[in-house]
SEKE-132663 format. One record per residue (C-alpha): residue number from 1; x, y, z. Coordinates in Angstrom, 1 decimal, always signed. Example, Ala and Ser with C-alpha at 12.3 -4.5 7.8 and 13.67 -1.06 7.14 Angstrom:
// residues 2
<atom k="1" u="+12.3" v="-4.5" w="+7.8"/>
<atom k="2" u="+13.7" v="-1.1" w="+7.1"/>
// end
This chain:
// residues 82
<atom k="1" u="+113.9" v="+99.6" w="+96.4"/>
<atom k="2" u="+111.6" v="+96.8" w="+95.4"/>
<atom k="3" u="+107.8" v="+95.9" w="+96.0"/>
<atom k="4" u="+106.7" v="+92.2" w="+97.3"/>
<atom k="5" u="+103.7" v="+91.4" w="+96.1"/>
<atom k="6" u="+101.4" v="+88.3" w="+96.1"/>
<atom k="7" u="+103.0" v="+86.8" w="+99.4"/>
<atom k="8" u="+101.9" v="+83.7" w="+99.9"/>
<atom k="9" u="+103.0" v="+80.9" w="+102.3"/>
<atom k="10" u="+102.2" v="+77.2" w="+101.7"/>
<atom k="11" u="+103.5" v="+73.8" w="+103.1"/>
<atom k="12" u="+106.1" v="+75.8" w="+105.2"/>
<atom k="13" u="+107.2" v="+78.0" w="+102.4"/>
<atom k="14" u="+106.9" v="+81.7" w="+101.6"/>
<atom k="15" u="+106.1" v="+82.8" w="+98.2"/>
<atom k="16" u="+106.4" v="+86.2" w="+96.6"/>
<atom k="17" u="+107.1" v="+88.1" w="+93.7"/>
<atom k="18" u="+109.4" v="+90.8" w="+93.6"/>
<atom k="19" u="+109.1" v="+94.3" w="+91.2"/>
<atom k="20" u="+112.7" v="+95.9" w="+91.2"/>
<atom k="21" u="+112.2" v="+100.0" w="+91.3"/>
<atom k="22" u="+110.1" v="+101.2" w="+88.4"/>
<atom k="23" u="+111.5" v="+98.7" w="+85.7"/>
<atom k="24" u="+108.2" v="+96.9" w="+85.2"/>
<atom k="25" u="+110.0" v="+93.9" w="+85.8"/>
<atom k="26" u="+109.3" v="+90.5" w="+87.9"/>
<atom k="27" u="+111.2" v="+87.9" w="+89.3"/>
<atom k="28" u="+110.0" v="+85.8" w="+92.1"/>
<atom k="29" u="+111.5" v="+84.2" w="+95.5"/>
<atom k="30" u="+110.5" v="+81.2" w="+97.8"/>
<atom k="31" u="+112.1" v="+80.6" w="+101.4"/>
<atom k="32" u="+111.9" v="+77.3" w="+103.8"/>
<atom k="33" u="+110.6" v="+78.6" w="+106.6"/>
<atom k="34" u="+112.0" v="+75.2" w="+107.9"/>
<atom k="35" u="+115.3" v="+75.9" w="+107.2"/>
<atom k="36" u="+116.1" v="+79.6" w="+106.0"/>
<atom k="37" u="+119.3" v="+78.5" w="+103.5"/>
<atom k="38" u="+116.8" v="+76.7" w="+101.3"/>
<atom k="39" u="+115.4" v="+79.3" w="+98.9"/>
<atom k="40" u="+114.1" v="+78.8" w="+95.0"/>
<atom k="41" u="+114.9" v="+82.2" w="+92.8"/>
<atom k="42" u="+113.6" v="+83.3" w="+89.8"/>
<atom k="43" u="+115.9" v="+86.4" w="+88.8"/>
<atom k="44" u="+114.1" v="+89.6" w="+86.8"/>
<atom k="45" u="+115.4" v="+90.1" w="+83.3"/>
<atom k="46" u="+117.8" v="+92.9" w="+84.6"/>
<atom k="47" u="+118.8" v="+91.2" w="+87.4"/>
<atom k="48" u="+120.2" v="+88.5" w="+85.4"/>
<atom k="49" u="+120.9" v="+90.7" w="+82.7"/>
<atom k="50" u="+123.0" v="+93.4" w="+85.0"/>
<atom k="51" u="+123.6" v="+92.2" w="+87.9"/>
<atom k="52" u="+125.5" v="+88.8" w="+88.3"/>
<atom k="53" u="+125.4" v="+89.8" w="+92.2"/>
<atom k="54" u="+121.4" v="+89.4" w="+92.2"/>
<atom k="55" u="+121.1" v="+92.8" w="+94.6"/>
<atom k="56" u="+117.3" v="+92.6" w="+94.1"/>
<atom k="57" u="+116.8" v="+88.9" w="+94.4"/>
<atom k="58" u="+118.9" v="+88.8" w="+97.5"/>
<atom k="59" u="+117.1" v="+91.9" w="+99.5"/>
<atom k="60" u="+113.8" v="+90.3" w="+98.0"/>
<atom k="61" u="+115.1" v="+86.7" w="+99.9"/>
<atom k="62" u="+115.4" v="+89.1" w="+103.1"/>
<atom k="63" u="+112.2" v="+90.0" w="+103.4"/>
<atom k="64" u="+111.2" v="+86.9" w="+103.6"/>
<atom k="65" u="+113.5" v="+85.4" w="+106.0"/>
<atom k="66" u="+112.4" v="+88.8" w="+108.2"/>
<atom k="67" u="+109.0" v="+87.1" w="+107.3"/>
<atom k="68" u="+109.7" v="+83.4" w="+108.4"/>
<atom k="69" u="+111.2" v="+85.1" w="+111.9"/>
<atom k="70" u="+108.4" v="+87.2" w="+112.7"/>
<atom k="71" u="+110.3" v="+90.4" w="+112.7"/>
<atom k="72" u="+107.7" v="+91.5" w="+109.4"/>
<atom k="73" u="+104.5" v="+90.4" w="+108.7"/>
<atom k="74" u="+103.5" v="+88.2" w="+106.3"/>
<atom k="75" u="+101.4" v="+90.7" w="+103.3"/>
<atom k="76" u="+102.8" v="+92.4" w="+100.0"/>
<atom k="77" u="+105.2" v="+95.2" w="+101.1"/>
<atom k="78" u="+108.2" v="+97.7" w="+99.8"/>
<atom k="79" u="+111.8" v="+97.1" w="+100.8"/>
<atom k="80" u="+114.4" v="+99.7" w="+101.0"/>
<atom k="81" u="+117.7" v="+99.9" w="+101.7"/>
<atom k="82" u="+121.2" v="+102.3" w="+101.0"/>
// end
């Protein structure tokens, strides 16, 4: 689970930061809404720390591509997933 917050979208981009579970942690995401393989990340401490396979930064890059194609809105929001 992780918590967007502070979605933004500028110039054709989407902005957020992402909160992994209860860690107390940020790292933050940007997508192209132009072109959806063109993303900027910013991993959490644990995420670089721990995981070399960026779980939350990848799920957190999800929600915004559901973003950029309609299929979520565009606000702060929780992702989960199993």
């Amino acid at each position: 689970m992780l918590e967007l917050k502070n979605v933004t979208k500028k110039d054709n981009w989407i902005y957020a930061d992402y909160y992994p579970e209860d860690w107390g942690e940020r790292g933050s995401v940007a997508l192209n809404c132009l072109d959806l393989d063109d993303y900027r990340v910013h991993l959490s401490p644990r995420d670089e720390k721990e995981y070399k396979t960026y779980p939350y930064a990848v799920e957190a890059l999800n929600g915004l591509r559901d973003m950029a194609e309609g299929e979520r809105d565009l606000e702060d929001c929780v992702i989960m997933w199993y």
